[in-house]
C-alpha positions as CSV (number, residue, x, y, z in Angstrom):
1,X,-11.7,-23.9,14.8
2,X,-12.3,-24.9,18.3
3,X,-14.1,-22.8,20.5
4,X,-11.4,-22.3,23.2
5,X,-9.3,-20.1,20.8
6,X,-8.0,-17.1,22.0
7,X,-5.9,-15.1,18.9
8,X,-7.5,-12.9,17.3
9,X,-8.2,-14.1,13.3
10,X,-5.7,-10.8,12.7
11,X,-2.6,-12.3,13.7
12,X,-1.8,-10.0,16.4
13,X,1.2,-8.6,15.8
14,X,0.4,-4.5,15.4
15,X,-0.6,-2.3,18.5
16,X,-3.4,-0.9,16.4
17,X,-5.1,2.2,17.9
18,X,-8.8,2.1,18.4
19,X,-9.5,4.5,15.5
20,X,-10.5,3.7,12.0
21,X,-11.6,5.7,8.3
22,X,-14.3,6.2,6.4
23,X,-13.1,8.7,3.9
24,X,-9.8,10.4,2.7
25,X,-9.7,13.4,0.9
26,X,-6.3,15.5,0.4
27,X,-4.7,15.8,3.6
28,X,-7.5,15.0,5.4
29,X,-9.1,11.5,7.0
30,X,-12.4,11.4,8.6
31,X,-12.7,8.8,11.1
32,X,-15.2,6.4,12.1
33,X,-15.6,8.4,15.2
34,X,-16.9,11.6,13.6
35,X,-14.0,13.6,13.8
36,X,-11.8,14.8,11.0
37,X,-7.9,14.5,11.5
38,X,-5.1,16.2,9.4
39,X,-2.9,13.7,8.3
40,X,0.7,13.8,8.8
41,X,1.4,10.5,8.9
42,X,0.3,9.4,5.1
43,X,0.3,6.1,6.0
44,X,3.8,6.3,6.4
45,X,4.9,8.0,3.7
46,X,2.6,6.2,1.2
47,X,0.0,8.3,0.1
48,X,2.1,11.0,-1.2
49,X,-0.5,12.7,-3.2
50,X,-3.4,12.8,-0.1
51,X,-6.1,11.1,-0.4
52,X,-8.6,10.0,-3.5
53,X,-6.2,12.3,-5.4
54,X,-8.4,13.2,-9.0
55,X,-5.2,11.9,-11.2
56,X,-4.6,8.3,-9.1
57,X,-8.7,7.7,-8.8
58,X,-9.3,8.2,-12.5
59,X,-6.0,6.2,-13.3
60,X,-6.9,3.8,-10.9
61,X,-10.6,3.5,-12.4
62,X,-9.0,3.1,-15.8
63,X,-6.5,0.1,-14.9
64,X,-9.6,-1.7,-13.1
65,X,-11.1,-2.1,-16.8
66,X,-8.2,-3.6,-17.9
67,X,-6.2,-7.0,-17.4
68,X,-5.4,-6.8,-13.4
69,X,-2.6,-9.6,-13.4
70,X,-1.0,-11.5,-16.3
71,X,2.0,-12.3,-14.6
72,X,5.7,-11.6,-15.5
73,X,5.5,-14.2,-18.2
74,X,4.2,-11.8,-20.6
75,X,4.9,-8.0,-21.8
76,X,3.1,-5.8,-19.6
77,X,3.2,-2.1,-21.2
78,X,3.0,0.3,-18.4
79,X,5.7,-1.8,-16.8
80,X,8.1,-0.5,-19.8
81,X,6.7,3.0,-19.3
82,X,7.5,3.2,-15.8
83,X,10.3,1.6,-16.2
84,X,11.7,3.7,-19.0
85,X,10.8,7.0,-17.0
86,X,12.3,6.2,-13.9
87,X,15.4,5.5,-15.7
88,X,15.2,8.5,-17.8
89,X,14.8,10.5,-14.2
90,X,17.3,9.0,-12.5
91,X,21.2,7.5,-12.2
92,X,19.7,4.2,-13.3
93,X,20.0,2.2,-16.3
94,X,17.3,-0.6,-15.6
95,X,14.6,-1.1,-13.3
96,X,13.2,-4.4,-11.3
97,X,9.4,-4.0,-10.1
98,X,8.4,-6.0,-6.6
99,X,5.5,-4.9,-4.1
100,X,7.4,-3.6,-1.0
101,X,10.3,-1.7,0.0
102,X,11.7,-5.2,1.7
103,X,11.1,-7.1,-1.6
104,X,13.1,-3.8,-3.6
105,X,16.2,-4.2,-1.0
106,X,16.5,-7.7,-1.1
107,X,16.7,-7.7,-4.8
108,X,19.2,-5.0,-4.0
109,X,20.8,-7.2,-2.1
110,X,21.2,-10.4,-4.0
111,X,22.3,-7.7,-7.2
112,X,25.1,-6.6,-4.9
113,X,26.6,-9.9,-4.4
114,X,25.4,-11.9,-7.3
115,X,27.3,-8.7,-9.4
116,X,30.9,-10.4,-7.5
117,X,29.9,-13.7,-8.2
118,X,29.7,-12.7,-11.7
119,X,32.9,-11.3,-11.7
120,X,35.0,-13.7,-10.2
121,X,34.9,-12.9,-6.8
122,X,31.9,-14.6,-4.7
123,X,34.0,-14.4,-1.8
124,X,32.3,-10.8,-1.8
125,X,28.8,-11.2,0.3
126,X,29.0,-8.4,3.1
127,X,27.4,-5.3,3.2
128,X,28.3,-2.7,5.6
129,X,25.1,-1.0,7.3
130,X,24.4,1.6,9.5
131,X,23.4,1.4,13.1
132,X,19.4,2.8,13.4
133,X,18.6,1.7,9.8
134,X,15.7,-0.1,9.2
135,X,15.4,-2.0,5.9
136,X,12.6,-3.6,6.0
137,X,10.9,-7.2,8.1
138,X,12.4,-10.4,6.0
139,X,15.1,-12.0,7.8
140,X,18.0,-10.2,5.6
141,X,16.4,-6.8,5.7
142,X,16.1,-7.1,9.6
143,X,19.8,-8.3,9.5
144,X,20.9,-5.6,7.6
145,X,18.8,-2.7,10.2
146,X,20.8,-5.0,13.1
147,X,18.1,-3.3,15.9
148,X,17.8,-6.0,18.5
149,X,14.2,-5.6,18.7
150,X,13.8,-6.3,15.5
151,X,16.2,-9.3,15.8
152,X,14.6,-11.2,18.5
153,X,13.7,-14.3,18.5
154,X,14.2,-14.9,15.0
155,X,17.9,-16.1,14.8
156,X,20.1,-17.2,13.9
157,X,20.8,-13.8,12.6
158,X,21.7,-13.9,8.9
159,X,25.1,-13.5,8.0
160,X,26.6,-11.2,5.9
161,X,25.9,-7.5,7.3
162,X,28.1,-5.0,9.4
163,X,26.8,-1.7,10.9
164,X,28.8,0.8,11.8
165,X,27.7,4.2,13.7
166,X,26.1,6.5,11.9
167,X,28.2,9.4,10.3
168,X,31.6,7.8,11.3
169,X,33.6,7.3,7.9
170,X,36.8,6.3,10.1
171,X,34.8,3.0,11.4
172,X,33.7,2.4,8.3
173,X,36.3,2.2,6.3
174,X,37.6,0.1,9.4
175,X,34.8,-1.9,8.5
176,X,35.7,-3.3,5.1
177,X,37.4,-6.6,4.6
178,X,37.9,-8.3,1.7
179,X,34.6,-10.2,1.4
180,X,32.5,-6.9,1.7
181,X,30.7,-6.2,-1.8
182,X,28.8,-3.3,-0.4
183,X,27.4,-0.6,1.2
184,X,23.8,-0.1,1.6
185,X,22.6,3.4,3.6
186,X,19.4,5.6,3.9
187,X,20.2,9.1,2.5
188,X,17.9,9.9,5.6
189,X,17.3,7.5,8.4
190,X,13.3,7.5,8.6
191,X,12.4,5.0,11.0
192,X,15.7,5.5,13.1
193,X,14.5,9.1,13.8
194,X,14.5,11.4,10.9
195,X,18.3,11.7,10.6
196,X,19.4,13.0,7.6
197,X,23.7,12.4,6.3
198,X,25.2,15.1,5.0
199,X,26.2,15.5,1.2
200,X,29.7,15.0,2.2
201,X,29.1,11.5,4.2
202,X,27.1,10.7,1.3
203,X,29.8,11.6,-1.6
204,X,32.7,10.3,1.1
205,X,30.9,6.5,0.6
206,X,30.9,7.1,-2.7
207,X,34.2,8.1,-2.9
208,X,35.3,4.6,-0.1
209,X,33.3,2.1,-3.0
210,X,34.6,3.1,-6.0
211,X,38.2,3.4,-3.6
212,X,37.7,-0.3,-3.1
213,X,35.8,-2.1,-5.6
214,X,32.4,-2.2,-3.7
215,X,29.0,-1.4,-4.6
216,X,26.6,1.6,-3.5
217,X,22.6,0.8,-2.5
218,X,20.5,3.6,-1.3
219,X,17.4,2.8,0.4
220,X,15.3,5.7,-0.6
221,X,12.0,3.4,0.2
222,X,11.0,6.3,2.6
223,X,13.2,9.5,1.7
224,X,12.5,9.0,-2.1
225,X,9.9,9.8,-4.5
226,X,9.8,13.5,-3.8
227,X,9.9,13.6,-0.2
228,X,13.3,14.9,0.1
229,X,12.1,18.1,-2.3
230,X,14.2,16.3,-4.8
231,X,12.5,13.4,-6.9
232,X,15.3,11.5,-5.2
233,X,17.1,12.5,-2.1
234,X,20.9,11.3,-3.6
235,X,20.2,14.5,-5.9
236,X,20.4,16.8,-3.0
237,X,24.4,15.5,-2.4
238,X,25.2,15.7,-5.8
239,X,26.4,11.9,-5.7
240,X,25.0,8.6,-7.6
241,X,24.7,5.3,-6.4
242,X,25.0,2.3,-8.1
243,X,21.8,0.2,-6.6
244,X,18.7,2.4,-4.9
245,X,15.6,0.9,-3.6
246,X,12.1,2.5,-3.9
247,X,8.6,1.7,-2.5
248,X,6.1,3.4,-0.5
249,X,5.3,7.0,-2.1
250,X,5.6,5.2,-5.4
251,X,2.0,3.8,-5.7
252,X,0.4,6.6,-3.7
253,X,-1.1,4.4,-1.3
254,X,-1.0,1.0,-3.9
255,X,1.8,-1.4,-2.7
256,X,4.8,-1.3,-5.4
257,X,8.4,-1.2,-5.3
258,X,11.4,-0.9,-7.5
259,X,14.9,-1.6,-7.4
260,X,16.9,0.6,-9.7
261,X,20.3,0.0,-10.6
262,X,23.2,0.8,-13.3
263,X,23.9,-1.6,-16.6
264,X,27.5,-2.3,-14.3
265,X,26.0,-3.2,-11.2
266,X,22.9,-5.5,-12.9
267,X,25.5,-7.2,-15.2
268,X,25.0,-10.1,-13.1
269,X,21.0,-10.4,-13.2
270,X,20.6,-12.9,-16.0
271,X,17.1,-14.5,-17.2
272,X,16.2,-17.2,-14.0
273,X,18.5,-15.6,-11.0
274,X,15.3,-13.3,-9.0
275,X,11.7,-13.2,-9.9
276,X,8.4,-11.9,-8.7
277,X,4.3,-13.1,-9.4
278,X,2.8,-10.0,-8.4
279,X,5.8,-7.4,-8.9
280,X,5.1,-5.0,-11.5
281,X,1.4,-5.7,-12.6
282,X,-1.1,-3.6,-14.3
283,X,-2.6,-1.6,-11.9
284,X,0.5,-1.4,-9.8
285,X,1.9,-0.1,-12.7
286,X,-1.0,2.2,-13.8
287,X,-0.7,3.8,-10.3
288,X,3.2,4.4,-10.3
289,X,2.9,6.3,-13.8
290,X,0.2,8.4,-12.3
291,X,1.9,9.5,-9.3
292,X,4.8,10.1,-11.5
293,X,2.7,12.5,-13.9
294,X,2.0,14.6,-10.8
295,X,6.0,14.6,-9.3
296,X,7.1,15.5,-12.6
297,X,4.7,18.7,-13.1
298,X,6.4,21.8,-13.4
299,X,6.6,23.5,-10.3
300,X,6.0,20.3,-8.3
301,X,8.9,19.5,-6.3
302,X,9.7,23.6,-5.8
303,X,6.5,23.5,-3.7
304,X,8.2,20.6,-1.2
305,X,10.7,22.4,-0.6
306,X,8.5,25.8,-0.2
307,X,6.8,23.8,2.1
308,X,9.3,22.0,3.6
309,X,11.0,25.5,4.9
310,X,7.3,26.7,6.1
311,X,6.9,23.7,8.2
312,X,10.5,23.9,9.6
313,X,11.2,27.2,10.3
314,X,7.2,26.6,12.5
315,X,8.5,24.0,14.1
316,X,11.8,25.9,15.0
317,X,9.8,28.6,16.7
318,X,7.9,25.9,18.8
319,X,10.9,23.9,20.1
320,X,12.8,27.2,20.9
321,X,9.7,28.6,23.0
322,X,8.7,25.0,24.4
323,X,11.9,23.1,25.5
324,X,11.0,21.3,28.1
325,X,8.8,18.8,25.7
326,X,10.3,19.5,22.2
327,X,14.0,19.4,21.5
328,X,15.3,19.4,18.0
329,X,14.0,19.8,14.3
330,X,15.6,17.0,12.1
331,X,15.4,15.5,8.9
332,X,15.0,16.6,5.1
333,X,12.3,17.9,3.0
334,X,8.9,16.6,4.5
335,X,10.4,13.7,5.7
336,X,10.8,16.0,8.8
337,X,11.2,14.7,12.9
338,X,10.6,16.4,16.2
339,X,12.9,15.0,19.0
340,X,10.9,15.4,22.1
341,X,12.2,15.9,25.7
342,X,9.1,14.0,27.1
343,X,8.3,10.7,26.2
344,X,7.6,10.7,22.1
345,X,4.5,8.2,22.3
346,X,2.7,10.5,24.4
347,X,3.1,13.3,22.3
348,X,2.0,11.4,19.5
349,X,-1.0,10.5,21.6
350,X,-1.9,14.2,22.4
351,X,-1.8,15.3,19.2
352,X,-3.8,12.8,18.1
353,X,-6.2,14.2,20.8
354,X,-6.0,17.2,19.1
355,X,-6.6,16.1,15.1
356,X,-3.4,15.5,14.0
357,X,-1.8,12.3,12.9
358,X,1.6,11.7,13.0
359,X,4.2,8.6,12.8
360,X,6.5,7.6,16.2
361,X,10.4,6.7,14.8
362,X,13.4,5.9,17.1
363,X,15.3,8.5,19.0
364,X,12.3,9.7,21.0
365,X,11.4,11.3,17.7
366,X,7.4,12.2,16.2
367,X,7.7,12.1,12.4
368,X,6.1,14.6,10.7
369,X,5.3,13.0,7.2
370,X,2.5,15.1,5.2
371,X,1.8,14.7,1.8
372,X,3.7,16.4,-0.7
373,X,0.6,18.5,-2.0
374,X,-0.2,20.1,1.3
375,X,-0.9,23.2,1.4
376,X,0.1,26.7,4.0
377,X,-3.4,26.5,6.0
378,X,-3.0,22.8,6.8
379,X,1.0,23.9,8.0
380,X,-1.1,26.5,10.3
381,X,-3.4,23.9,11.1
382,X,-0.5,21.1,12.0
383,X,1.8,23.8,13.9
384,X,-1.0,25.3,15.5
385,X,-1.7,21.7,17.1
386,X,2.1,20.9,17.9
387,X,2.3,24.4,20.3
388,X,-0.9,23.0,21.9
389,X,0.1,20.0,22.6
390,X,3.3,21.8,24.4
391,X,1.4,24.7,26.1
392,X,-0.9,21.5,28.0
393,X,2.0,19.7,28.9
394,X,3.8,22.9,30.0
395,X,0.6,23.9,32.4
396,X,0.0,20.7,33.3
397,X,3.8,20.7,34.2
């Protein structure tokens, strides 16, 4: 490499803050410069279970003694078990394993339209998305978000997605022409600004595909896996869809996703058509069971939603008494946002400052995104560093 180089060996890409970790444990992170931060951020609403969780370590350890990779070509037994309990949890009939939430809606993708093609009708290709999605960073899954800064510089755009504005059914059904095949939606927008549709948007969809022949995709990459207080947020409206996307909370902090989907809408995904090397191996697999032994613990998902309400009705209390910097409580379960009045980055920033780690999304909105085992203290803790951050900004003011 010559010596008049100038990138970075880390293709620079991220606006990384100047902050790293030495240790996790539970909700906590202890960074490299001494201090200890509560995290609400969970890597993005990865590490559902905290940090160096005593079920995923030991399962973790366990898998590491065992065949790491041995590629789809053979039968890989936790594969089936996962597999078998997802769809014995869910809507689904049958499961595909990838590594990413991108990699889970793509195959959701190609299911959608290669289920028309397999039914006489390849003329069927367009989904119908909704404006402030985001899907994911591969060309379709950018396509399918449609957020210009997301777009840019990568076109042509690729063809074959439609948004429409959020919560408008009118527009959408004003949407659909006879090549769509689909409709693909987060139950709640995560990255768009913790926006949460309402049970009836989300039964009215289901209502518009089976009205006219098209197929339902869920991306619950973010908003699923317990996060919702549900094990899935579809549960909570009381409506199925036919394709649903999973990744992040998943592995607990490993990378693995899965694309669920009924026997009707996978009748088209025949030995050959979509594939993976590293979807679906051993310890990917080791780690998805264990975080599913913990979700599906009695009393589990009762204490998200216990929690959930503690962490709401907190923040309720702060935006009420602090409007000129906060402005709105949104989202579902602990998939929560706070809309700020000020600018959001800063207010990420400050409470950051103040030991508490949280997740910027669109909409001038500070995601609040703690794992699903915390506990009331760390609420305190977490609200008690929100006010802060407002009664500063209010003196300062």
């Amino acid at each position: 490499m010559e010596d008049s180089a100038v990138i970075p060996s880390l293709l620079p890409v991220f606006s990384r803050i100047n902050l790293s970790f030495e240790k996790g444990e539970g909700a906590y992170l202890f960074g490299s410069d001494g201090r200890r931060y509560l995290d609400f951020a969970s890597g993005i609403a990865v590490t559902a279970l905290g940090h160096a969780h005593p079920h995923l370590v030991a399962a973790l350890k366990a898998a590491a003694e065992k065949p790491w990779h041995v590629s789809n070509l053979y039968e890989i037994p936790e594969q089936t078990r996962l597999a078998d309990r997802l769809v014995a949890n869910s809507f689904a009939d049958t499961t595909f394993f990838c590594n990413s939430g991108a990699e889970a809606l793509e195959c959701g993708i190609k299911m959608i339209r290669k289920y028309h093609a397999a039914h006489g009708h390849p003329e069927k290709y367009r989904m119908i998305s909704i404006q402030g999605a985001f899907h994911g960073r591969t060309l379709a899954t950018i396509a399918a978000g449609g957020q210009e800064k997301y777009l840019a510089g990568f076109g042509p755009k690729v063809d074959g997605f439609d948004q429409v504005a959020f919560g408008n059914l009118n527009e959408l059904r004003a949407a659909i022409t006879p090549q769509t095949a689909g409709i693909m939606i987060e139950p709640v927008q995560g990255e768009g600004g913790a926006r949460a549709n309402s049970a009836e948007y989300l039964q009215a969809l289901r209502q518009v595909c089976d009205e006219f022949g098209l197929l339902l995709l869920f991306d619950e990459v973010q908003c699923g896996m317990g996060r919702s207080g549900k094990l899935f947020a579809y549960e909570g409206a009381n409506v199925a869809p036919d394709v649903m996307a999973l990744a992040k909370g998943l592995g607990g902090g490993f990378p693995v996703g899965a694309c669920l989907a009924t026997e009707r809408a996978a009748s088209g995904m025949t030995a050959g058509v979509h594939g993976t090397t590293f979807g679906g191996n051993p310890l990917a697999m080791a780690m998805g069971n264990a975080v599913l032994d913990v979700l599906l613990e009695p009393g589990f998902l009762p204490h998200v939603v216990a929690a959930a309400e503690k962490l709401r009705h907190g923040l309720a209390k702060i935006v009420a008494d602090n409007p000129a910097v906060y402005a709105e409580v949104r989202g579902q379960g602990l998939l929560t946002g706070l809309r700020c009045v000020v600018p959001n980055g800063e207010v990420q920033t400050r409470l950051r400052e103040q030991g508490l780690l949280t997740v910027a999304a669109g909409d001038n909105v500070v995601r609040l995104l703690p794992p699903l085992t915390i506990g009331d203290a760390e609420i305190q803790e977490a609200l008690a560093a929100i006010k802060a951050v407002a009664s500063a900004w209010v003196v300062q003011a």
